[in-house]
Kinemage of the C-alpha trace (Angstrom):
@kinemage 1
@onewidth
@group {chain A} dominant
@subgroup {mainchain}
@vectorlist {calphas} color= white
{ca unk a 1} P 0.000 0.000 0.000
{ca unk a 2} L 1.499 3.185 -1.107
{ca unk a 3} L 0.347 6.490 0.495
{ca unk a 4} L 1.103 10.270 -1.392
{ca unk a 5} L 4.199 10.350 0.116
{ca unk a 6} L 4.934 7.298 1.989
{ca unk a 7} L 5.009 3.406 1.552
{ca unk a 8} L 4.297 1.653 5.310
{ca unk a 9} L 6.507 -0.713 6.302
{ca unk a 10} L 6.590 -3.414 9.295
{ca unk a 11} L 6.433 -2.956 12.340
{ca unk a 12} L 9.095 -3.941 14.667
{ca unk a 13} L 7.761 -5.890 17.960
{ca unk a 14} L 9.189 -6.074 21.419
{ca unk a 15} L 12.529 -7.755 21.601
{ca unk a 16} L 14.204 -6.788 18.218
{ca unk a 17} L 17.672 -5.917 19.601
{ca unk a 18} L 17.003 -2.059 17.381
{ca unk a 19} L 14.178 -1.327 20.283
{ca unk a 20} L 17.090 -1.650 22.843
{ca unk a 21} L 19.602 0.391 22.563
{ca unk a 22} L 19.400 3.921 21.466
{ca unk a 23} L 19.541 4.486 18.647
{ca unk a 24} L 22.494 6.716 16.885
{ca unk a 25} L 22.529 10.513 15.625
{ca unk a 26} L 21.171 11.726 12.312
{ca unk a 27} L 23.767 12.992 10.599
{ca unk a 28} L 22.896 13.284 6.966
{ca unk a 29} L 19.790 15.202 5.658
{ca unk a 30} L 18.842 14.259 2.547
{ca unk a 31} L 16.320 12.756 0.092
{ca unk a 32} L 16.605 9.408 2.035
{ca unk a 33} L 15.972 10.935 4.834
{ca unk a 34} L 13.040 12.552 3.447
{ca unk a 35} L 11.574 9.551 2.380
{ca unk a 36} L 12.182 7.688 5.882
{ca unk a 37} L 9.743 10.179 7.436
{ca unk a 38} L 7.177 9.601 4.900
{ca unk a 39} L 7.532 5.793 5.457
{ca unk a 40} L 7.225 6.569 8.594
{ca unk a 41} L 3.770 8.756 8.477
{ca unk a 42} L 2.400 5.929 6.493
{ca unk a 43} L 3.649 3.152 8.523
{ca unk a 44} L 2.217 4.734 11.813
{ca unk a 45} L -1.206 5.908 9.891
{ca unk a 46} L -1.341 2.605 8.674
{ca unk a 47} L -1.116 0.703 12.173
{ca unk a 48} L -3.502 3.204 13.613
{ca unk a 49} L -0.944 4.739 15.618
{ca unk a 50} L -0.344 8.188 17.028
{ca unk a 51} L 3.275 8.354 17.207
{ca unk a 52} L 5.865 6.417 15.671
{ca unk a 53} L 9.761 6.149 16.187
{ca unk a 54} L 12.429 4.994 13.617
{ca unk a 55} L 13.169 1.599 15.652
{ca unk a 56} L 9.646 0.941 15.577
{ca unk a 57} L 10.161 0.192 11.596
{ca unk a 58} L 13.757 -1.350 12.212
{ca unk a 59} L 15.443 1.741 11.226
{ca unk a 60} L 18.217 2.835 13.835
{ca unk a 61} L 18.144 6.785 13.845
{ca unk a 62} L 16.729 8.918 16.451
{ca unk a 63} L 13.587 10.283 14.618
{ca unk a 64} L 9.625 10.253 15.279
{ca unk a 65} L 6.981 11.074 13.684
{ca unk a 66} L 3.634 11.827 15.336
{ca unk a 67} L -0.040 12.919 15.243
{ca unk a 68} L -1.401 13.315 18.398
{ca unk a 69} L -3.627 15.703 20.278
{ca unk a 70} L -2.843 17.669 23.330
{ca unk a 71} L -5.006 18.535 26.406
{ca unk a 72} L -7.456 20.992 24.464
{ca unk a 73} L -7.738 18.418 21.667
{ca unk a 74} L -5.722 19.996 19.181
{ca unk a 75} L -3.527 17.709 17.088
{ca unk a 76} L -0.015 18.311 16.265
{ca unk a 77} L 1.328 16.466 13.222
{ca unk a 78} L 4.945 16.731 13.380
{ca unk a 79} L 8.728 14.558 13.312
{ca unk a 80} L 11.335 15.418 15.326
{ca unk a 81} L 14.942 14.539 14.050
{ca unk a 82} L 17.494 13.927 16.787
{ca unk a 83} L 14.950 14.656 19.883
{ca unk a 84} L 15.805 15.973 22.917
{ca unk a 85} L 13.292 15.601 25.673
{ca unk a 86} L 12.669 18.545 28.263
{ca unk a 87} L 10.540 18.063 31.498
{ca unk a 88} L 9.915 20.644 33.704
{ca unk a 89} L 11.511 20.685 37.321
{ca unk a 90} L 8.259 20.831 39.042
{ca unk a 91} L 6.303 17.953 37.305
{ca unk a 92} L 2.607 17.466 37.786
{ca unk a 93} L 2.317 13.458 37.658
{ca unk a 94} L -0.511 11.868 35.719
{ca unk a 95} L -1.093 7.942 36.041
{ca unk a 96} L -2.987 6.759 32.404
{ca unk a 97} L -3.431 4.194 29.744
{ca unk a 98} L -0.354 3.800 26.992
{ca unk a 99} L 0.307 1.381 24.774
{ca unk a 100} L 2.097 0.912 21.803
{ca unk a 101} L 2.661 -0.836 18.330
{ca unk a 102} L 5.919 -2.977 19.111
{ca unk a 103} L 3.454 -4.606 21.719
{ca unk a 104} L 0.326 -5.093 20.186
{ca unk a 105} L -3.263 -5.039 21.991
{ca unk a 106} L -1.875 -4.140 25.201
{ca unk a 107} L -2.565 -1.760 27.299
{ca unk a 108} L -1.190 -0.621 31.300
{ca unk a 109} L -1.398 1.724 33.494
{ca unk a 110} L 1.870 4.225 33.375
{ca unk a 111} L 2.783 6.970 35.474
{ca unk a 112} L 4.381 10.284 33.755
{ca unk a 113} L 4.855 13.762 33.921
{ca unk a 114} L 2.054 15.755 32.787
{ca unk a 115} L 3.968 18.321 30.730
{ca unk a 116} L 6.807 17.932 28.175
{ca unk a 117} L 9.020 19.803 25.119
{ca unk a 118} L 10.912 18.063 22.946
{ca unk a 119} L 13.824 19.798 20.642
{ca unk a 120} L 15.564 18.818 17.678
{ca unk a 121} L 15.627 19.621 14.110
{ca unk a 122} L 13.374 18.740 11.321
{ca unk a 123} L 14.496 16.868 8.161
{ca unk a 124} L 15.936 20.063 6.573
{ca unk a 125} L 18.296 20.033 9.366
{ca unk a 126} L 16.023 23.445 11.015
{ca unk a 127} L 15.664 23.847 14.454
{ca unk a 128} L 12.193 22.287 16.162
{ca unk a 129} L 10.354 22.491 19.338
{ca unk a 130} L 6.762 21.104 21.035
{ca unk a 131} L 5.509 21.570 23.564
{ca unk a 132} L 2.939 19.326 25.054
{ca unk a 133} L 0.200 18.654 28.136
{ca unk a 134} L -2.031 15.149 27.605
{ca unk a 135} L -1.790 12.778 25.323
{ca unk a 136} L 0.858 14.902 22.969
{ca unk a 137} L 3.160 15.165 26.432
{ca unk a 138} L 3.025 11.175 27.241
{ca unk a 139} L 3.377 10.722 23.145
{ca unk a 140} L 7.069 13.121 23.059
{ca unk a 141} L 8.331 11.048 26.382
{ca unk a 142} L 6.913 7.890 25.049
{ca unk a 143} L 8.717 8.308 21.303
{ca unk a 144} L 12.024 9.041 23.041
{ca unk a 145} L 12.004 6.414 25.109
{ca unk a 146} L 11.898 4.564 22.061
{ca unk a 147} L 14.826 6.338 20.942
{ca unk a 148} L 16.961 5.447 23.719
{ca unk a 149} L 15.990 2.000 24.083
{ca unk a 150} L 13.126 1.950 26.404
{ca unk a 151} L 9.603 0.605 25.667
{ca unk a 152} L 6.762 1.411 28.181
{ca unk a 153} L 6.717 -2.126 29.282
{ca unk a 154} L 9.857 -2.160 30.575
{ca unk a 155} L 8.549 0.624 32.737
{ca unk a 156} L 6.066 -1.525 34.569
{ca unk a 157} L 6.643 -3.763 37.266
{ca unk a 158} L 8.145 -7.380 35.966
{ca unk a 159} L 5.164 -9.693 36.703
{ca unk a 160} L 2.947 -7.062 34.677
{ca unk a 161} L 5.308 -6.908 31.928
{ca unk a 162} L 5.805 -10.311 31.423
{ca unk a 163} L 1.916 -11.149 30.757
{ca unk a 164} L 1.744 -7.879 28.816
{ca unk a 165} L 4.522 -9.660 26.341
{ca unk a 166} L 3.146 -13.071 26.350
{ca unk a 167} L -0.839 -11.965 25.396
{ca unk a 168} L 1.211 -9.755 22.905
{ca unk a 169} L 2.930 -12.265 21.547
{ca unk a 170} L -0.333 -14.051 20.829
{ca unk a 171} L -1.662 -10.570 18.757
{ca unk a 172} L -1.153 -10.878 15.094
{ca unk a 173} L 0.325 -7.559 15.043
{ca unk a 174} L -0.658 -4.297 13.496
{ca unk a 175} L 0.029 -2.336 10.190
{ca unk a 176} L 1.069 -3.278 7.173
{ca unk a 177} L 1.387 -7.255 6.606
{ca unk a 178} L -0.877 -7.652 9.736
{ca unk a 179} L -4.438 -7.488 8.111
């Protein structure tokens, strides 16, 4: 399936060595690049998702993509090349439901701050920033985690994130060469 600008590709499940280790630097901006980001729109579109990193694909760079709405409801549509993530020193905490592609159909409870910025560049190589409260704040911390290696799951107590993985394991997976 191709999309205007993007084809989808797989997505990458929990425990593909590329979703555990962070992932390096962008260092070239180009038409490749370019073209990652589109993949990755229409690999995240196409698994229903609202935020996508480059791991999540197989793709070891530290970029995102998302579309995701903040506290009021609007929806930023954005990606963030080489993300830095800012949270503020006082942090309002906010307990809620995440889950994410790598681990299909599941769902847990996960406790983060309620406010967040990320900065980085864009794939022209110009400088980026959102800010977010809601969903768009857990979606920025969420996607960098990614980035560095971390999945939500591994956030979550062990005895939770081992059923989590097995009834995921069971899920036929989501997005292109899923249906």
């Amino acid at each position: 399936m191709q999309t205007s600008t993007g084809t989808p590709r797989p997505i990458t499940r929990y425990g593909t060595p590329v979703l555990h280790r962070r992932c390096a630097e962008v260092t070239v901006f180009d038409d490749a690049l370019a073209q990652l980001v589109a993949d990755m729109f229409a690999s995240m579109y196409a698994a229903h998702g609202v935020g996508l990193a480059a791991n999540q694909i197989g793709v070891d760079a530290r970029i995102f993509v998302l579309d995701c709405p903040d506290a009021t409801g609007a929806h930023t549509v954005a990606h963030v090349v080489n993300p830095v993530l800012h949270l503020p020193d006082q942090r309002d905490i906010v307990t809620d439901s995440e889950g994410c592609l790598s681990v299909p159909g599941q769902y847990a409870e996960v406790t983060r701050p309620a406010t967040a910025a990320v900065t980085g560049v864009d794939m022209h190589g110009q400088p980026v920033r959102i800010d977010g409260t809601g969903t768009l704040a857990r979606c920025l911390q969420h996607e960098v985690d990614h980035l560095d290696g971390l999945a939500y799951v591994d956030r979550l107590p062990a005895r939770t994130r081992k059923r989590l993985l097995a009834a995921a394991a069971e899920h036929p997976g989501v997005g292109v060469g899923q249906d």
